[in-house]
Structures are given as C-alpha cells and as structure tokens.
C-alpha positions as CSV (number, residue, x, y, z in Angstrom):
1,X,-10.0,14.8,-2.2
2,X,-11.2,11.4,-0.8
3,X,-8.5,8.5,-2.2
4,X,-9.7,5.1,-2.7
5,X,-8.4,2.9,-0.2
6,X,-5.7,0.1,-1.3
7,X,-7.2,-3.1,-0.4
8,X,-5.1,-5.9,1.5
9,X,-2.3,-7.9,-1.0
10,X,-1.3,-4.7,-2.3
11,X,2.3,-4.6,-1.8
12,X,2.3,-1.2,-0.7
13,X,0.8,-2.3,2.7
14,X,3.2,-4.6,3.7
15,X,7.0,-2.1,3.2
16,X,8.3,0.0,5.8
17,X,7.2,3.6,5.2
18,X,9.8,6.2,4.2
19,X,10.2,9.7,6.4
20,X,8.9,12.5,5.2
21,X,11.2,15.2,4.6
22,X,10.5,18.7,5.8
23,X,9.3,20.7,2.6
24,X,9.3,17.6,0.0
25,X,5.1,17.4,0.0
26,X,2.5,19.9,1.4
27,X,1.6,17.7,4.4
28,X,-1.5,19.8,5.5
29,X,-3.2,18.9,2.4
30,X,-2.3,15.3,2.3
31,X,-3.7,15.2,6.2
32,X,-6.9,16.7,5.3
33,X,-7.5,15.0,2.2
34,X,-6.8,12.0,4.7
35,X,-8.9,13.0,7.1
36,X,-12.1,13.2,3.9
37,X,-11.1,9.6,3.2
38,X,-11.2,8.4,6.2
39,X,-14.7,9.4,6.8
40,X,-16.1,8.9,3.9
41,X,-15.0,5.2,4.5
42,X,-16.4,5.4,8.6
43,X,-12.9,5.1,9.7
44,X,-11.5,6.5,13.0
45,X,-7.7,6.1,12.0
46,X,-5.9,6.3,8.5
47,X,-2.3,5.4,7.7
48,X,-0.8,7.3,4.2
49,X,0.5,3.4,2.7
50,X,-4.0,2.7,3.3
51,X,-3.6,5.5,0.4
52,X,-0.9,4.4,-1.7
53,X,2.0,6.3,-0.3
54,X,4.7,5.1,1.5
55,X,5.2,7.6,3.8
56,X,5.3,7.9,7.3
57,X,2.2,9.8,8.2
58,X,-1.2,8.3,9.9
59,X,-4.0,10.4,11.0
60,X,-6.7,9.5,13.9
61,X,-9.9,10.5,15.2
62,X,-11.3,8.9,17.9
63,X,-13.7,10.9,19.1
64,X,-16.7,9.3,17.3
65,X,-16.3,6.7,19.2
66,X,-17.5,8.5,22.7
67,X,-20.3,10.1,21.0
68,X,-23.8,8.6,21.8
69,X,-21.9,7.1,25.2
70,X,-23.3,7.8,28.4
71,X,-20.6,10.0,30.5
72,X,-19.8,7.4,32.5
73,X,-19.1,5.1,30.1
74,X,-17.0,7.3,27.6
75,X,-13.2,6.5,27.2
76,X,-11.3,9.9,28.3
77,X,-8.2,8.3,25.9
78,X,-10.7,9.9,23.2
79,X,-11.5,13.5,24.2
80,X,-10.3,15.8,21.2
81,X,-8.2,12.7,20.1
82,X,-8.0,14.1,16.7
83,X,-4.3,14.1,15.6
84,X,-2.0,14.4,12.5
85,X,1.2,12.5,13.2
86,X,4.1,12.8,10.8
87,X,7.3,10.8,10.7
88,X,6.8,9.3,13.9
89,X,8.4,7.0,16.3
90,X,7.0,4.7,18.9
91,X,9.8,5.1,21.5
92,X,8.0,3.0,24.5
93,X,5.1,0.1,25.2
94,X,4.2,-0.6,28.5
95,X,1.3,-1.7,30.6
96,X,-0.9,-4.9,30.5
97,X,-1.7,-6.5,27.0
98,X,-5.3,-6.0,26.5
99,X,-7.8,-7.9,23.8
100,X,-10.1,-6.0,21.9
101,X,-11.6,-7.3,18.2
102,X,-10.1,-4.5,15.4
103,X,-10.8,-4.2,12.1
104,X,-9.4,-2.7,9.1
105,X,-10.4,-0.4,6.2
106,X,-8.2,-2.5,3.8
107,X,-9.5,-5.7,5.1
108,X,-13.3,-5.0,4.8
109,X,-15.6,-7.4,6.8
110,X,-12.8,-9.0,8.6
111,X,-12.7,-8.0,12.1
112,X,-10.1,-10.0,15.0
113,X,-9.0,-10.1,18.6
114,X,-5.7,-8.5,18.9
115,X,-3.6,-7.6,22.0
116,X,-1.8,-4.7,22.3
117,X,0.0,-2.8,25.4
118,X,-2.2,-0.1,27.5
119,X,0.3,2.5,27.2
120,X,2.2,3.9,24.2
121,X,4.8,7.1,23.9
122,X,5.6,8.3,20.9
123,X,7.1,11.2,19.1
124,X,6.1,12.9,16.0
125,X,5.5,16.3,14.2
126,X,2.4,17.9,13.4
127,X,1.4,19.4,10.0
128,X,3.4,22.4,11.4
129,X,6.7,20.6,11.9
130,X,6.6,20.8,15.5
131,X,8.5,18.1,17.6
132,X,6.0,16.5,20.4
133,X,6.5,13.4,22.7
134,X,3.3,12.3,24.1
135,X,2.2,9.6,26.2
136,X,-1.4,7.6,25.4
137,X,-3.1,4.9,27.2
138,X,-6.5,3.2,26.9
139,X,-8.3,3.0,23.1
140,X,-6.2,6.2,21.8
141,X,-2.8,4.1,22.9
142,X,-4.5,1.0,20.4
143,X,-5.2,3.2,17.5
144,X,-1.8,4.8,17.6
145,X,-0.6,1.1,17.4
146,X,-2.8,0.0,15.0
147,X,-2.2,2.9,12.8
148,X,1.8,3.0,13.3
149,X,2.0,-0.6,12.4
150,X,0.7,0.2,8.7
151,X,3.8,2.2,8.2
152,X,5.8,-0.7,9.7
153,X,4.5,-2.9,7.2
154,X,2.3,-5.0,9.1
155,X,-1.6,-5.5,9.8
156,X,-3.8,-6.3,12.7
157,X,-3.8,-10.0,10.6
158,X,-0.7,-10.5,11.6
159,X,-1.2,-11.0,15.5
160,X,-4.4,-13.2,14.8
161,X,-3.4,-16.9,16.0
162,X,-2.9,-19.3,12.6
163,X,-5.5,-20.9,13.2
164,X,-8.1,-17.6,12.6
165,X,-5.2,-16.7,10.0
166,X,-6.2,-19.7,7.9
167,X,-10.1,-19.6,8.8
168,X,-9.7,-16.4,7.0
169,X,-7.1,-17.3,4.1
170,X,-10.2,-17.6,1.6
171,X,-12.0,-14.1,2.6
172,X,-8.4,-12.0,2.3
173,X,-7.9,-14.3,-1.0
174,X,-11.0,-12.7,-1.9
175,X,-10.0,-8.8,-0.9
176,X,-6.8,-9.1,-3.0
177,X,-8.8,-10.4,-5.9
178,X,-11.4,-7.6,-5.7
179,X,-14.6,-10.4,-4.9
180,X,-15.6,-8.3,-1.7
181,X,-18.2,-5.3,-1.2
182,X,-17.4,-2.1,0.3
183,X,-19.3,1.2,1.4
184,X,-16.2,3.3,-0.3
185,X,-14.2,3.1,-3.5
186,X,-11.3,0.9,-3.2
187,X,-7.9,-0.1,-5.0
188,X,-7.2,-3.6,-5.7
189,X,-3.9,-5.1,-6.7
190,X,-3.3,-6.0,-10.4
C-alpha cells in the first residue's frame, strides 16, 4: 500500500514519536508498505510520522545510491544498507561534522547543507523483534540521522542557518498550503 506523504506544517512532523510496543501493530507490513512508498516517491529513507504515524519506526535504503558508480567511487556505508529500524535509539555521535546538501520528501524542491557527525551507534529491533547495536559511518551514518531526527520531531530545516531559513520561509509557506508540485501523492495540513 503506498501512503501519501504528509507534507511539511503538518503537526505530526514536528512531536516526538511514541515506541512501538511489541504485538500492538503488525510491523512487517507497515515496513513494507513503507518501503512501496518510499520508492514510489524516489526516496532512499522513510520515517513512519513522513506517513502519519507517530511511531518510532524509519526504514532506509541506500543502496541506490552506489548503483551506476564506478567501484572506486562507491560509498561501502551503502552495501546491502537496506534496514528496518524499530523503536530505536541513537546511543553515540562521534567523528568530524561533515556538509552535505539533503533533502526531504516532505519538503519537496527544497534541498540544504547540513552537518552531521561521521559516525553514529544505535540500537533498534528489526521487524522480528530482535535487539541489535550497530555502529555506521560515512552516508549510511547521515541517513540514520536524518531519518531518526523525524521521530525526534525535527527536520533537516532546522540546522539550515536563519538566513537560508528565511530565504526559504515563502517556498515551505507554500508546501503547508499545498501550492507545490510533486512526483507522488501527498497530504497537506488542513
């Protein structure tokens, strides 16, 4: 089932997602159906509030992004970077901040430099309810990050400096009002 995605100024996006408890919703399902949206919108990572549920649960696939690379330029981060990652928990940053201009499927057209930390462990379940801690580094360690801070609350917007923020106050004035074109079906707030 591919969900619209919940356009920026929906409230949704912006609360602290709720755990998931064991049993309470058929997480496989949810994942997959996740996993349909996401590419039907050309997306390599999708968090459940993107959806309308504020739950803490994000899938990520990376792996499109090394195809078409020549071998020595493909990011090893991304080899069979295709997770599910329920209720989880960043438990460290570390490393050098690095820049790198992200994007958004709720903020369509609006892309920004954001710095993030190299490195990133984290623990989470898998659709299975199996306990991992993993440790990621490179691109995967800034999609986990990008992806975890949607069931924080917050979007990439957020670490743009003010001045881009109010370059761009008319364009997300115009997501949250619906005036904006999209390659997949959206939800705009009321």
């Amino acid at each position: 089932m591919i969900y619209p995605i919940i356009a920026y100024g929906d409230p949704v996006l912006r609360k602290r997602a709720q755990d998931i408890e064991q049993g309470s919703l058929d997480v496989k399902k949810l994942s997959e159906d996740m996993f349909e949206t996401m590419y039907n919108a050309s997306g390599i990572g999708l968090a459940a509030p993107q959806i309308g549920k504020s739950i803490r649960l994000f899938v990520v696939d990376g792996t499109a992004l090394n195809e078409g690379e020549p071998e020595d330029e493909k990011d090893p981060s991304l080899e069979g970077f295709k997770k599910v990652f329920v209720n989880p928990q960043i438990l460290e940053k570390d490393g050098e901040e690095w820049g790198f201009e992200e994007g958004c499927l709720s903020i369509p057209h609006i892309r920004g430099e954001v710095f993030r930390p190299e490195v990133v462990k984290i623990q989470y379940y898998d659709t299975d309810w199996n306990r991992h801690v993993e440790e990621y580094d490179g691109m995967a360690a800034r999609i986990i990050q990008h992806e975890y801070d949607h069931i924080e609350g917050k979007l990439f917007t957020d670490y743009l400096t003010p001045l881009k923020r109010q370059l761009l106050k008319k364009k997300l004035a115009d997501i949250t009002k619906g005036n904006v074109k999209a390659d997949y079906k959206m939800k705009f707030p009321k």
